[in-house]
MARBA-850313 format. One record per residue (C-alpha): x negated, y negated, z. Coordinates in steps of 0.1 Angstrom, whole numbers, plus 5000, padded with zeros to 4 digits. Last residue first. Example, Ala and Ser with C-alpha at 12.3 -4.5 7.8 and 13.67 -1.06 7.14 Angstrom:
<sites>
486350115071 487750455078 
</sites>
This chain:
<sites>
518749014756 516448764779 516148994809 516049314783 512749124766 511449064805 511849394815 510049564783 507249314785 506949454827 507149794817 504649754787 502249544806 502249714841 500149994828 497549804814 497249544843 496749814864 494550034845 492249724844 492249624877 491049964886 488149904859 487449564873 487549684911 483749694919 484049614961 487549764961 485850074940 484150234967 486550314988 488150644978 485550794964 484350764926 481550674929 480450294914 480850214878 484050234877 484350394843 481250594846 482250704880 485150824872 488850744868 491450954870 495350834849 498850864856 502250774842 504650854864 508550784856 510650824885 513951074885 512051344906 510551054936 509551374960 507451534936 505451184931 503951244969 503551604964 501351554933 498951254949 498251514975 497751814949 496051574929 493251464962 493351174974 491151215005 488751384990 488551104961 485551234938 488251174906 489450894917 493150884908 495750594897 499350694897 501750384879 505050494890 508150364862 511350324885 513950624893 513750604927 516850804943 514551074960 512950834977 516250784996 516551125003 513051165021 513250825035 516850935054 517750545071 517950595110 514650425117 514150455155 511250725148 510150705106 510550975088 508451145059 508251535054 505051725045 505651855078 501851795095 501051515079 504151345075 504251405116 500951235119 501750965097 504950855119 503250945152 499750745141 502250435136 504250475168 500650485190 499250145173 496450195153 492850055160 491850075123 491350315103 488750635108 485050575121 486150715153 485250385170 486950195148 489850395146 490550385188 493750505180 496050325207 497050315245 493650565251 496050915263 498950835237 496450775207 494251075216 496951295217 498851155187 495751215167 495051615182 497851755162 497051565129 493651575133 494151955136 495651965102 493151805087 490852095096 492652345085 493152135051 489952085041 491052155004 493651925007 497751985001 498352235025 497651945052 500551715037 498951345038 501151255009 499051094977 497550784972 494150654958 495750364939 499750404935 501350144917 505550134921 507349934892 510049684879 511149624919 513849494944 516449714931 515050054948 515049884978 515350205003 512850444980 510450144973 510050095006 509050465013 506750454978 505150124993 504850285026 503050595009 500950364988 499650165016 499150495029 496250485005 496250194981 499050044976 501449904949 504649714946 505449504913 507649214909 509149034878 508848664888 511448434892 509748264923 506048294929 505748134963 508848174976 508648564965 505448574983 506748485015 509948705010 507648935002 505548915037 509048925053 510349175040 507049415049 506649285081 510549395094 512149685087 509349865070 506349785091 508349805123 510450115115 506850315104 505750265143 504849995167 503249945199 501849705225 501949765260 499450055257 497349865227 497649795193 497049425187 499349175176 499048785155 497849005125 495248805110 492849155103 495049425115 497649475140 500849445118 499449505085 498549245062 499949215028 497849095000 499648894973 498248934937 499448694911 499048874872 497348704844 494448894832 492148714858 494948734886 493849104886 489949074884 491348844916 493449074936 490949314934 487849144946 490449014971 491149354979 488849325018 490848995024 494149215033 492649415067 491749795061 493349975087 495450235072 495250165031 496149845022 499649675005 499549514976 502749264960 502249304923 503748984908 504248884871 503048694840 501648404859 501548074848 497847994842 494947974862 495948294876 497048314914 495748464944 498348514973 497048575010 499548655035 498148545071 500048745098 503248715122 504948945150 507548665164 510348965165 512148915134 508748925113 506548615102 504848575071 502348285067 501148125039 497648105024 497348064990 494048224967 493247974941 490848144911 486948164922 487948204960 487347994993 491048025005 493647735004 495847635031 499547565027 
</sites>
């Protein structure tokens, strides 16, 4: 296993899927036996080594961090193109199990965490809903459902929504980059979210699992972390995402700039993450204490 240039040791292992798609999986450990494992997932096109600063305020009080890497991002072995495409059933079928089983190799015995920031949020809350055994807690960082009604531009967002799929179908691929939104997104992927967006309603195409009802069954503790300038997180967004897990336990906070010292937007923290890593670790330490006290009872 490589190591990454990082103050506290950052692993390198790989993670490969079912069908040869494969990525980099970077795992930042404390200097002493961790406490637990919160297994992060980005926002829509932001590669894994961007929440290093994140994953290592967190490792700092005591938790490993491992950074999953979407398919087609950063050291994805795939690009979205027109011969080349995925949807929600890829990422949830088949990168995210193997990326934890990576990490779960690494960091074996741990109590586990999932969290996101973003959509990474929204998959984590949909993965979350159809392994509802596999975790202590859900953290939610700048998340919310994409539902149009649900944002104060939201005649606008809605039209992104219908003209998204357009785009992507007539290019091979969201050209994100260019439009200053994302990544470049594979065609199945911008179907998925824009269908969420546009219904309020998540399913995946090919996936014949119901995520709506299965979210519905989580009944885990959800730590909700706002900004309070986020536009694209807005509460009514973060509010109809946690509707649709009724038997979970939220416990939520807003941050602002003070506290972050930075704005309070939706990307500005991962470069000044100490006060995010913070409310993490605070939130995770009663539900993961309380785990480990009924493990040993």
């Amino acid at each position: 296993m490589q190591e990454a240039s990082a103050e506290l040791p950052t692993a390198i292992a790989p993670a490969t899927a079912g069908d040869g798609a494969s990525s980099e999986l970077l795992l930042t450990l404390p200097a002493q036996a961790p406490s637990a494992l919160l297994y992060w997932l980005p926002a829509m096109g932001v590669a894994a080594r961007h929440y290093l600063p994140l994953a290592q305020a967190l490792a700092a009080r005591g938790i490993a961090v491992a950074l999953h890497e979407w398919r087609g991002i950063g050291s994805s072995n795939r690009r979205a193109g027109r011969h080349s495409d995925w949807g929600y059933r890829e990422l949830l079928q088949l990168d995210l199990p193997a990326g934890l089983a990576a990490a779960r190799e690494r960091c074996p015995g741990l109590p586990c965490a999932i969290g996101g920031h973003s959509l990474g949020g929204q998959l984590g809350s949909l993965y979350t809903g159809l392994h509802p055994q596999d975790f202590e807690a859900l953290v939610l960082v700048a998340s919310g459902s994409p539902y149009w009604r649900r944002f104060r531009r939201g005649a606008l967002i809605g039209a992104a929504y219908a003209l998204a799929p357009v785009l992507a179908g007539l290019v091979g691929h969201l050209p994100g980059r260019r439009l200053g939104f994302g990544g470049n997104e594979a065609r199945g992927v911008i179907a998925d979210w824009a269908r969420s967006g546009r219904t309020g309603r998540y399913a995946a195409a090919g996936l014949p699992d119901d995520l709506e009802s299965a979210m519905a069954r989580v009944r885990l503790p959800i730590l909700a972390l706002r900004l309070r300038d986020d536009w694209l997180g807005p509460q009514a967004s973060l509010d109809w995402l946690l509707a649709k897990m009724p038997q979970a336990r939220p416990m939520r906070a807003v941050l602002d700039p003070d506290e972050l010292g930075v704005p309070a937007d939706h990307f500005a923290w991962m470069k000044q993450p100490a006060a995010v890593a913070a409310a993490i670790a605070d939130g995770l330490a009663p539900v993961l204490r309380r785990d480990r006290v009924q493990a040993a009872s």
